[in-house]
C-alpha positions as CSV (number, residue, x, y, z in Angstrom):
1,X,16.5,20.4,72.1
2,X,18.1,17.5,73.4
3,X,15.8,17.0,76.1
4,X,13.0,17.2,74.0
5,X,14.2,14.1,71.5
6,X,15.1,12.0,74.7
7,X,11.6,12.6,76.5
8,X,10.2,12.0,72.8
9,X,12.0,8.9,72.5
10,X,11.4,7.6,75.9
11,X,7.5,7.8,75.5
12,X,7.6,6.7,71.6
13,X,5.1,3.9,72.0
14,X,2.8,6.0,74.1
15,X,2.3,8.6,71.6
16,X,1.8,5.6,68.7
17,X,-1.4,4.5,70.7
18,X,-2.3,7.9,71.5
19,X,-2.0,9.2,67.3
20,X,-3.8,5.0,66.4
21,X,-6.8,5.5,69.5
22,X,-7.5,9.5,67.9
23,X,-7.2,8.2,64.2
24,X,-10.4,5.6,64.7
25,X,-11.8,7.8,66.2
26,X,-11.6,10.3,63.9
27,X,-12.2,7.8,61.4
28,X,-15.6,6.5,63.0
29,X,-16.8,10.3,63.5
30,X,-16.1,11.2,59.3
31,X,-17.5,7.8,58.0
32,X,-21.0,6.8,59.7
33,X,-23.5,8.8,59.3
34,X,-24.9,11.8,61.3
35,X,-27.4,9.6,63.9
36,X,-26.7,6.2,62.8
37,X,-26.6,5.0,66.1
38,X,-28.9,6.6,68.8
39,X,-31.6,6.6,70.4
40,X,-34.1,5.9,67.6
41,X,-31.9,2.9,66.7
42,X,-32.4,1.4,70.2
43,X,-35.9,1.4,70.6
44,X,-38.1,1.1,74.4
45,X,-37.3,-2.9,75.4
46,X,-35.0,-3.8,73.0
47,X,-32.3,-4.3,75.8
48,X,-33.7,-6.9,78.2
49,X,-31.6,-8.3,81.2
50,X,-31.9,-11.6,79.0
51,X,-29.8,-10.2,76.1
52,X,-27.3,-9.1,78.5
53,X,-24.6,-11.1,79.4
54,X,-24.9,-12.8,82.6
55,X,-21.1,-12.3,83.3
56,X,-21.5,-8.7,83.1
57,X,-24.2,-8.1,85.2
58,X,-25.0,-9.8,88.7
59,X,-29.2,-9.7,88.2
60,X,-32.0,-6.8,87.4
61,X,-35.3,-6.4,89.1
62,X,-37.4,-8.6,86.6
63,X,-41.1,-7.7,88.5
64,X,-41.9,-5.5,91.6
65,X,-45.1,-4.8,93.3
66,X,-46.3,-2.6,96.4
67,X,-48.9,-4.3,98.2
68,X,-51.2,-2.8,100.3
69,X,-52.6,-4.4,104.2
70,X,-55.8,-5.9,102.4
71,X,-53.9,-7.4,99.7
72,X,-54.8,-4.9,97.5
73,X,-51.8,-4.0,94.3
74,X,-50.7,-0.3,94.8
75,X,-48.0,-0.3,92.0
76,X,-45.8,-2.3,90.0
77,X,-44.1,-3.9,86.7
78,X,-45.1,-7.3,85.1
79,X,-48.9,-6.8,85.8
80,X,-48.3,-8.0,89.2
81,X,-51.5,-9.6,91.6
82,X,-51.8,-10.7,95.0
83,X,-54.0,-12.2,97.6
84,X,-54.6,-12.1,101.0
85,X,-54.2,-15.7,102.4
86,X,-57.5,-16.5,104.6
87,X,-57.6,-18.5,107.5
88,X,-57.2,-18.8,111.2
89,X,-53.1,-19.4,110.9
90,X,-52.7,-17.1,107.6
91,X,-52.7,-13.3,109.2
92,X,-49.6,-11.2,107.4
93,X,-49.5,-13.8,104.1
94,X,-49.8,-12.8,100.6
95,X,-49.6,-14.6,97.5
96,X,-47.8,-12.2,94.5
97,X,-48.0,-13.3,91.6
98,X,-46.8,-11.8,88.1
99,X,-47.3,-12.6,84.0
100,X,-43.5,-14.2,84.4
101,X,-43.3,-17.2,82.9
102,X,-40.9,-18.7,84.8
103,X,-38.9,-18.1,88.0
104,X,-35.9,-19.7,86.8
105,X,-32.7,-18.5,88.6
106,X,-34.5,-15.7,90.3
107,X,-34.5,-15.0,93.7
108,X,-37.6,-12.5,95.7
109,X,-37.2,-9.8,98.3
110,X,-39.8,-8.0,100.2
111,X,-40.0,-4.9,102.9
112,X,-42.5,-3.1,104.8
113,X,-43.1,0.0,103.2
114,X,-43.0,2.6,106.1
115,X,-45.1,5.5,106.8
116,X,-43.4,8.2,104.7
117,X,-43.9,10.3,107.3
118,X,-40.9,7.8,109.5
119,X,-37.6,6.2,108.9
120,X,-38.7,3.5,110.9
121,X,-39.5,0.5,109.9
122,X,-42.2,-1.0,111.7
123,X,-42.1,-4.5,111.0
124,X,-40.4,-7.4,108.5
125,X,-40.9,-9.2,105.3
126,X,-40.1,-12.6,104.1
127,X,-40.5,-13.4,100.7
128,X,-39.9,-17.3,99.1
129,X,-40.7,-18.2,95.5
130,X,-43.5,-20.7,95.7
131,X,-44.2,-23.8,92.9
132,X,-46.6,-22.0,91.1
133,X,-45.3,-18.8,89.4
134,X,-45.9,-16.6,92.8
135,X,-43.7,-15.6,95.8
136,X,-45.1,-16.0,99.2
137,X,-45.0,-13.0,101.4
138,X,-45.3,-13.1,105.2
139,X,-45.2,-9.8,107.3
140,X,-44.2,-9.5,111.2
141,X,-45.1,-6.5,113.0
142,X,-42.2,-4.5,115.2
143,X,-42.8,-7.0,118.1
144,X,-42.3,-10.2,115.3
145,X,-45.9,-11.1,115.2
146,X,-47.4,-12.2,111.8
147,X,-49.8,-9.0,110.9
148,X,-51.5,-7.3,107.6
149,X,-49.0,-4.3,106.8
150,X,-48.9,-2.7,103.8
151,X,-45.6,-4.1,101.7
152,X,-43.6,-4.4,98.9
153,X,-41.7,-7.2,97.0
154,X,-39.6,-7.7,94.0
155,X,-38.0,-10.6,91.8
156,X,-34.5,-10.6,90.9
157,X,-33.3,-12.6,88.0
């Protein structure tokens, strides 16, 4: 018996928070109502990256697009568009552009997309946010050459 009062005694303030952290908790789960908050309460978009805040997160993929060779938009978010630059110095760059408003304190990223039948990657991307609301994508083949690959490219805000 004594070694049961000491080894209560000794942990006193544990068990306080322990009986206080179960008695809100119990308290939350008899008082609000059955559903009140859910799913249904938080409804498709109502948590965008711009309602989080910034100190808690480090950045979100805002827009994304895969691109094919011709410049043509396999997939993506943010209605996404793009163009095949023309011209004799303009082989492997694309123009992406996106419904975004602005760019501010976003940064983009690109890749090749590989043959899903490889790990390989045959080539590079380099993505750089132009002036107008677009990112400019150039692609290098295996060797480093410029070169129409298919692509993809997202911007992180």
């Amino acid at each position: 018996m004594h070694r049961i009062l000491r080894h209560v005694r000794s942990n006193a303030v544990a068990y306080v928070a322990l009986f206080v952290a179960l008695g809100g908790t119990g308290y939350a789960a008899l008082r609000l109502p059955a559903n009140s908050v859910g799913n249904r309460q938080i409804q498709n978009g109502a948590i965008t990256p711009v309602k989080i805040d910034r100190h808690l997160i480090t950045g979100s993929v805002r827009a994304w697009a895969e691109v094919s060779a011709s410049g043509k938009v396999l997939a993506g978010e943010g209605s996404p568009k793009a163009v095949a630059r023309t011209g004799p110095d303009s082989l492997g760059q694309y123009l992406v552009t996106w419904n975004t408003a602005t760019f501010v304190r976003c940064a983009a990223t690109a890749g090749i997309a590989s043959p899903r039948f490889s790990s390989l990657t045959p080539g590079s991307a380099v993505a750089q946010i132009e002036a107008v609301p677009g990112v400019q994508v150039d692609v290098y083949n295996a060797q480093g050459l410029p070169a129409a690959l298919a692509f993809w490219v997202a911007l992180l805000c």
